[in-house]
Steps between C-alpha positions, in 0.01 A plus 500: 500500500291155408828352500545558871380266799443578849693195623791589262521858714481370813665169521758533215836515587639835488176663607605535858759759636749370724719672734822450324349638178378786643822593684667460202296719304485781767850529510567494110246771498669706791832515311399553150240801622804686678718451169198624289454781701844613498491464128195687436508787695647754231201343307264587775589837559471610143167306521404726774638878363298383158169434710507813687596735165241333277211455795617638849434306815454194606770313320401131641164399557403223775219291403377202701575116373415158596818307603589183630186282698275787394651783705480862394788698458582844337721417175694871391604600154582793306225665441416530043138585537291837522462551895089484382566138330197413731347820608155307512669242765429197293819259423556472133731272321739636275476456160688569179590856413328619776461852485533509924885480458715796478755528250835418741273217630463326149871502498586372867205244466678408122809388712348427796680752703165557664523173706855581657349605821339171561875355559453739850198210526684216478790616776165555710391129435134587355615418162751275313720568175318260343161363528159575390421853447265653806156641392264721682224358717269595263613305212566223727168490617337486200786293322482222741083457440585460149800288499561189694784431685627884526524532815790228463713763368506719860722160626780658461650848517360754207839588268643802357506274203374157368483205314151636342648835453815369260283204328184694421426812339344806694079443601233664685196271463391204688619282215839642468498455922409155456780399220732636733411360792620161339814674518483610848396114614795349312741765687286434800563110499889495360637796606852459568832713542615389093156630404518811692779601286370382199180739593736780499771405217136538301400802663836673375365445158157610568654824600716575211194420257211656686275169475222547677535820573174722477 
C-alpha cells in the first residue's frame, strides 16, 4: 500500500464510473447469471440433498455484507458450517482447516459450489460477477481503521468473484486484507468488460484446483 497515492485514486483516469461502463457491465452480468444458473442447477440441487442428509436444515445461510457506497445487504450461500459456527454471536474469520465446517461443506467450499447462490444476487443488482469480494460490517469496520484507502473498494459493486480472489492466495488477517486490497483498487480503477472475462477464464481454474479454498 506505500505505493499508492490519494491523488492517483481520485483523479486518475479510470477511477471514475461512467454511465456507459456501468450499463455495460450490468447487462454482461444479467446474461451470464441466467446462463450460469441454468447450468448449475443439477449442481445446486445435489448441493442441497447433501446439506440436509449430512446436517438437516437450513441449507443457505443469509449473512449481512457491505456493498456498493457502503450499503448493507444480505449476501446468501450454501450453508458448510456447524449451525453454532458463532453460537457466542461474535463474527469470526475463517481460517484454514477450520474445524466449524462440515464435511459436504469442505467439498462444496473446495469447488466453490457454495457461492452459486450469490448469482440469484447479481440478477437482483446488489452484487456483480466480478468485483471485490463483500465483507461483513464488522471486518469492515475494523479493516478500514487499519488500512487506508479501503473504503475505496465499496466504489463499485461487491463480486461473486475477483481480481484479488484469482491473483492471491486465500487470507484472514489484516495483512492478507491489505495485499489484496491492491488487487481490489487495480480492478476498481481498470475494470473493463475484457477483464471481466479474464476474472472468470481464471476463476475456472481456481475451481478445478481448489486454490484458495479453505
Amino acid at each position: 500500500m506505500d505505493s499508492l497515492y490519494a491523488g492517483w485514486l481520485i483523479f486518475g483516469d479510470g477511477f471514475q464510473q461512467g454511465t456507459l461502463r456501468t450499463v455495460v457491465k450490468r447487462l454482461f452480468d444479467i446474461v451470464c447469471a441466467l446462463i450460469l444458473i441454468t447450468l448449475a442447477l443439477p449442481v445446486m440441487l445435489i448441493a442441497t440433498l447433501a446439506i440436509v442428509i449430512e446436517n438437516g436444515f437450513p441449507v443457505l445461510y443469509r449473512q449481512e455484507r457491505v456493498g456498493l457506497n457502503g450499503r448493507l445487504f444480505k449476501v446468501i450461500k450454501f450453508r458448510s458450517m456447524r449451525n453454532d459456527a458463532e453460537k457466542d454471536g461474535k463474527p469470526v474469520w475463517a481460517k484454514a482447516k477450520d474445524d466449524r465446517v462440515t464435511k459436504v461443506g469442505r467439498i462444496i467450499r473446495k469447488i466453490r459450489v457454495d457461492e452459486l447462490p450469490q448469482l440469484f444476487s447479481v440478477l437482483k443488482g446488489d452484487m456483480s460477477l466480478v468485483g471485490p469480494r463483500p465483507e461483513r460490517p464488522f471486518f469492515v469496520d475494523q479493516l478500514t481503521k487499519e488500512i487506508p484507502f479501503y473504503a475505496v473498494r465499496h466504489s463499485v459493486k461487491p463480486g461473486v468473484t475477483g481480481w484479488a480472489q484469482v491473483r492471491y492466495h486465500y487470507g484472514a488477517t489484516v495483512e492478507d486484507s491489505a495485499e489484496k486490497l491492491q488487487y481490489d483498487l487495480y480492478y476498481v480503477k481498470n475494470h473493463s468488460l475484457f477483464l471481466d472475462l479474464l476474472v472468470l477464464f481464471e476463476t475456472v481454474g481456481v475451481v478445478l484446483t481448489g486454490k484458495g479454498a479453505q
